[in-house]
N, C-alpha and C positions, 0 to 999 in steps of 0.2 A: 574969080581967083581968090577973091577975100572970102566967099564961101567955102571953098577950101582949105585957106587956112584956117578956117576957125575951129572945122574939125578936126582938124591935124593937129592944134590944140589944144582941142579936146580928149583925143586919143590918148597925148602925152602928159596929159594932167591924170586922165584916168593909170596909167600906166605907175606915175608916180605914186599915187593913193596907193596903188596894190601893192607897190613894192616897199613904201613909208609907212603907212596905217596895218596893212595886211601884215607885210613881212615883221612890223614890228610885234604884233600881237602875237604870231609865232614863235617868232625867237621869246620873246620874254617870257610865255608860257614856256618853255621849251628848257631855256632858264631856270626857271622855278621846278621845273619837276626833275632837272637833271639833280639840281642841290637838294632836294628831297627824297632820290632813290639815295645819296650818299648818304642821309641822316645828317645835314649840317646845315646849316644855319647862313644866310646870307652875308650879316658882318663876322661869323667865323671863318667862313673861307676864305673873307679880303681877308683879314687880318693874318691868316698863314699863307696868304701871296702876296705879302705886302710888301716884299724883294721885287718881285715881278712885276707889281702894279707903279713901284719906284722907278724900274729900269723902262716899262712903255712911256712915264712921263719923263725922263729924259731923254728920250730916243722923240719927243713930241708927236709918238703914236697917240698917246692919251692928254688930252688939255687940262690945264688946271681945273677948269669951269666943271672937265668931268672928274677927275679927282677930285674935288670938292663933294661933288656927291657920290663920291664911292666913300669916301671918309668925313661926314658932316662933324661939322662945330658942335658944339651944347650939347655932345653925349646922345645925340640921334643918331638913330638906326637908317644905315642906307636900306633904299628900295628898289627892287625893279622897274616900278612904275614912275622915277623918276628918269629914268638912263632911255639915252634915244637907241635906234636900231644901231647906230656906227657903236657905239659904246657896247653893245651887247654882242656883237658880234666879233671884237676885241676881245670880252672878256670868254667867250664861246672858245675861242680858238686859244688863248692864254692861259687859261686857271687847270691847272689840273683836276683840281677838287669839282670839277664837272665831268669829270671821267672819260674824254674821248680818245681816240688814237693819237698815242703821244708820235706815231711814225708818219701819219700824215703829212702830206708836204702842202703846205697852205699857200708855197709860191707859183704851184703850174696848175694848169685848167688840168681838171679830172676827165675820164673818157668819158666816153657817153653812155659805158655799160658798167658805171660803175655812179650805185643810189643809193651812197651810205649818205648819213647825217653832215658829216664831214663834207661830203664833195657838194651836198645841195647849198649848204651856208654858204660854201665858197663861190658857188652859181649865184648866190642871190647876190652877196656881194659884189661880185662884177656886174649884175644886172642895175644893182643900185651906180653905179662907177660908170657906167655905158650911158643910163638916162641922165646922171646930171648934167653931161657935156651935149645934150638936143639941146638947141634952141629953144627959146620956150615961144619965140616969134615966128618959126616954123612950123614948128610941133614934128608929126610924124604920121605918114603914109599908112593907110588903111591895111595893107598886106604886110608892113612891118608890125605893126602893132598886133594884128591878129597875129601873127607866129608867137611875139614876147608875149604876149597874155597868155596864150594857153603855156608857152614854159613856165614862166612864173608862179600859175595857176597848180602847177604840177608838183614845183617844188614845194610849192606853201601847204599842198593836201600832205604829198610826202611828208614833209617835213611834223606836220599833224600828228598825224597817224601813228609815229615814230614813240610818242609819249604814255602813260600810262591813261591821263588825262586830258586829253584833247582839249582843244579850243570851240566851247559848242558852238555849232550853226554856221561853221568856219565858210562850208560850202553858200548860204542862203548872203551874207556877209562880202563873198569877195561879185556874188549877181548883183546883189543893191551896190555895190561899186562900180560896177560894167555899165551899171544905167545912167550914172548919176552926173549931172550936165558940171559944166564950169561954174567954179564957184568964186566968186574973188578971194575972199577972204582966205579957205583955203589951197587959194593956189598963193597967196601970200605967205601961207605957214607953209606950204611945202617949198618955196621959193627961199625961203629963211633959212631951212635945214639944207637945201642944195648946197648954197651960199656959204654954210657953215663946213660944206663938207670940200668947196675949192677951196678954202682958205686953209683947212688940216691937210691938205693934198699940196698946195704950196709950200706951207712949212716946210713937207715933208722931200717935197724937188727940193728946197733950201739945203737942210741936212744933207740929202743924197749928193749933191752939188759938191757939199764940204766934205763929205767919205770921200768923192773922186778926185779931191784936193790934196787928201791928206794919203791917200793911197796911191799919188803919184811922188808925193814926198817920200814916203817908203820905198817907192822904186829906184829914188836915185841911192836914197841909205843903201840899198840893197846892189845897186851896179858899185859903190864903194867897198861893201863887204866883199865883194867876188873881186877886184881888184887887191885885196888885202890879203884873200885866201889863195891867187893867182901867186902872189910871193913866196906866200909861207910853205905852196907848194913847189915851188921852186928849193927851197931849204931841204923839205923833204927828201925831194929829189936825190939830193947828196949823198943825203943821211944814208938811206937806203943802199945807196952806192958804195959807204964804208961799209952798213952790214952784212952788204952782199958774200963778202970774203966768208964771214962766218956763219952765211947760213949753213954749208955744205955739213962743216963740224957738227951744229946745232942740230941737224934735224937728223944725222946720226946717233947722236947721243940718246934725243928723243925717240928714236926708232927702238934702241937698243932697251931702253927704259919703258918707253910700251911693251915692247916684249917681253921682259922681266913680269912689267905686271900682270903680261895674259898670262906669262907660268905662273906667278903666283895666286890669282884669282883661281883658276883652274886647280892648282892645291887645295886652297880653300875649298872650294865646292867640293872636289873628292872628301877633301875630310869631313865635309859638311855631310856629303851623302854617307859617307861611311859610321858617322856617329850618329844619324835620322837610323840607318839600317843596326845599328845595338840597338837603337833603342827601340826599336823595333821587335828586334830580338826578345831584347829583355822581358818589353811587353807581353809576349808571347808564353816566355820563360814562367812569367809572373803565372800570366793568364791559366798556363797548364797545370802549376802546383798549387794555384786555386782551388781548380776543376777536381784535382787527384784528390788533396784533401777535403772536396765534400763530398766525392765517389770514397775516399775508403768512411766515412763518418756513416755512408750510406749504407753500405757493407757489414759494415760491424752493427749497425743497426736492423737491418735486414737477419744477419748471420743471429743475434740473440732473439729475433723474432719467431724465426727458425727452431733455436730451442727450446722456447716457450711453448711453440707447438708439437713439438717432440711428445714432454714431457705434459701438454695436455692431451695428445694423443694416445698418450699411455695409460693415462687417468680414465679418458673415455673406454679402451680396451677392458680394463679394470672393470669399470659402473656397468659395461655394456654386458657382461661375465653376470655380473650381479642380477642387472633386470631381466637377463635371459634366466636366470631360477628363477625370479620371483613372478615372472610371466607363467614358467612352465607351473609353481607353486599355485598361484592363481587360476592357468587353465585347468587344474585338478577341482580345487573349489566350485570352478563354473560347473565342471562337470558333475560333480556333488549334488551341485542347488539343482542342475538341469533334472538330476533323476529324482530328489525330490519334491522337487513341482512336478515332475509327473505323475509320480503318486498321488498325489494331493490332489492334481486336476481330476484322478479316477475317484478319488473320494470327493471331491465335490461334484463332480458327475453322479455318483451313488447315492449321494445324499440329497443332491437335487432330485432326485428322481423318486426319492423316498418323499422328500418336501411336498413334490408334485401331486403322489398316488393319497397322501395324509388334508392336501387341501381336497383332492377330489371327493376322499372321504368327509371330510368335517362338510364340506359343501352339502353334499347327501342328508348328511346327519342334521343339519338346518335344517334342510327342505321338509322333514319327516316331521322334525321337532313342531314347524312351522303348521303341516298338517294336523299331525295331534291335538295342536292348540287350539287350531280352529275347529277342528270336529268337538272337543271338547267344550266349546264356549259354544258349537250351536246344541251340543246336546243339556247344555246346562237352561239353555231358554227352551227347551222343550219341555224340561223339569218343570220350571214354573208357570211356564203356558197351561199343560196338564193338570198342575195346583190350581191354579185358578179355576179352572174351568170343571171342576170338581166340587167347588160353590153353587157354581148355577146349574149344577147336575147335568152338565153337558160335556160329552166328550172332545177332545180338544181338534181332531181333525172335523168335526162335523159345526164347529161352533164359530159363525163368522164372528161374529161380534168380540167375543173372545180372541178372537185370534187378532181385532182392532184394538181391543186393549190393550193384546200384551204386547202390538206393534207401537204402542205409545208411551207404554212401560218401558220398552226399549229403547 
């Protein structure tokens, strides 16, 4: 039996740890990145919900101890890393400058199909509110503990995942937890915050005790007022009773007088529609002596367009009168030049052909000349062949030697 219990409190130590150590790293990560998508600063936000942070420590949702450190002495900056899981999950649900669903209801359990941010915080927080009333000389049952681990285990990933920036290792983190035996010391420190968390729970039966004190006082005030207003209605009663005579009068007059006003309103709007329809009119009115006045502008500009082509159609009539002589004047000329280029063409024809007959002759006359010259030039070396050879008393066809001479004379 005492082997038993000791894992039962082991169970419920380890339980505690996930829901103390685990859940606190979460939320305070969770914390930090919600006040850094808004762009503000941790003692800026207290300080613009510093109504709100006054009204939790009156209400002794929030303790002094933690009001001391949401707002330190000596000009220190509060931290996250100072503030326990109860305290951040206060200001989770509190501050607006975290940005959640201002419509949420932070008083009823959420369904089960419903895994906002919202509804898991408020899961953990009943889960931390559930384990501090176990006994810690009990502990807790192998098949309870296994269901709350894996929820808890669920909201804590959920809850992770949820940020821009997660919690690293979150997963390897809550398994070295699952292993991790009884430890005195920290089951002393988790014992401490338990501890801390029936005595804020206390207070808070205390207060709640004194609402249901003072909200029974209100009820008697209140069965006083309805005995006060039972009177006054009784007066009424009367009253009504004298006015009764004249309502009859009264809601004739007002009948008659509504009626007045339907006919007068209904005037109104005739007159109303009837001066929207001038003006209407008018518009029209406007619009057409617009129109007319830039059709006749168009008219009279078109109409002297008109005459300008008249009077250049005349003009052309006129020049066209003109280049028809000076065409017919000029096809006279062509025909002029045409017959005497053909003449011309017959005399260059005639003359080329005299040109022709005069080179064939001068060609001739070369050739001949060309002849003479060379019969001349051979008859002049027969001269002197014959002189020579009239030396050596030899005639000049019979005389080799001679005829070697004068071939070198040559």
């Amino acid at each position: 039996m005492a082997t038993a219990n000791a894992k039962n409190r082991v169970y419920l130590f380890r339980l505690q740890m996930l829901v103390i150590d685990g859940g606190l790293l979460v939320l305070r990560n969770l914390l930090d990145q919600k006040l850094n998508v808004q762009n503000i600063s941790l003692s800026t936000c207290l300080s613009q919900e510093n109504s709100t942070i006054t009204r939790l420590r009156g209400q002794n949702i929030i303790t002094q101890v933690q009001y001391d450190l949401l707002y330190p002495l000596g000009g220190h900056l509060p931290s996250t890393a100072d503030f326990d899981i109860t305290l951040i999950i206060c200001l989770l649900r509190s501050l607006k400058c975290c940005g959640f669903n201002r419509k949420f209801n932070w008083n009823v359990i959420p369904n089960a199909s419903d895994l906002s941010v919202e509804a898991d915080i408020y899961r953990l927080k009943l889960y931390r509110n559930e384990i501090s009333h176990i006994s810690t000389t009990t502990g807790i049952q192998l098949k309870y503990y296994s269901f709350k681990w894996t929820e808890i285990e669920q909201i804590l990933l959920r809850l992770n995942t949820s940020v821009i920036n997660p919690v690293p290792n979150l997963q390897q983190t809550i398994g070295v937890i699952k292993q991790s035996p009884l430890d005195p010391e920290a089951e002393k420190r988790i014992q401490k915050e338990v501890d801390e968390w029936k005595k804020l729970e206390k207070g808070v039966e205390v207060d709640l005790r004194q609402v249901k004190v003072d909200t029974q006082v209100i009820k008697e005030e209140v069965k006083q007022q309805h005995t006060s207003i039972q009177k006054v209605t009784g007066k009424v009663d009367k009253i009504e009773e004298r006015t009764s005579e004249h309502s009859e009068l009264i809601w004739g007059a007002q009948n008659k007088i509504t009626d007045l006003e339907v006919d007068l309103r209904q005037v109104k709007v005739d007159d109303q529609s009837r001066q929207k329809e001038l003006k209407l009119q008018q518009g029209k009115m406007e619009d057409i002596y617009k129109r007319t006045s830039e059709n006749t502008e168009l008219i009279r500009g078109a109409q002297n367009k008109v005459t300008d082509l008249e009077v250049d159609l005349r003009q052309v009539k006129v020049d066209d009168q003109s280049i028809m002589k000076e065409v017919k004047l000029q096809q006279g000329k062509m025909e002029e030049i045409y017959k005497r280029t053909s003449e011309n063409t017959e005399l260059v024809k005639g003359t080329q052909n005299r040109v022709d007959d005069l080179e064939k002759q001068i060609t001739k006359n070369n050739e001949s000349a060309q002849k003479q010259k060379e019969q001349k030039e051979i008859n002049t070396q027969e001269a002197i062949a014959t002189s020579k050879c009239s030396v050596h008393k030899y005639h000049f066809k019979n005389c080799n030697s001679c005829c070697r001479v004068v071939s070198c004379l040559l």
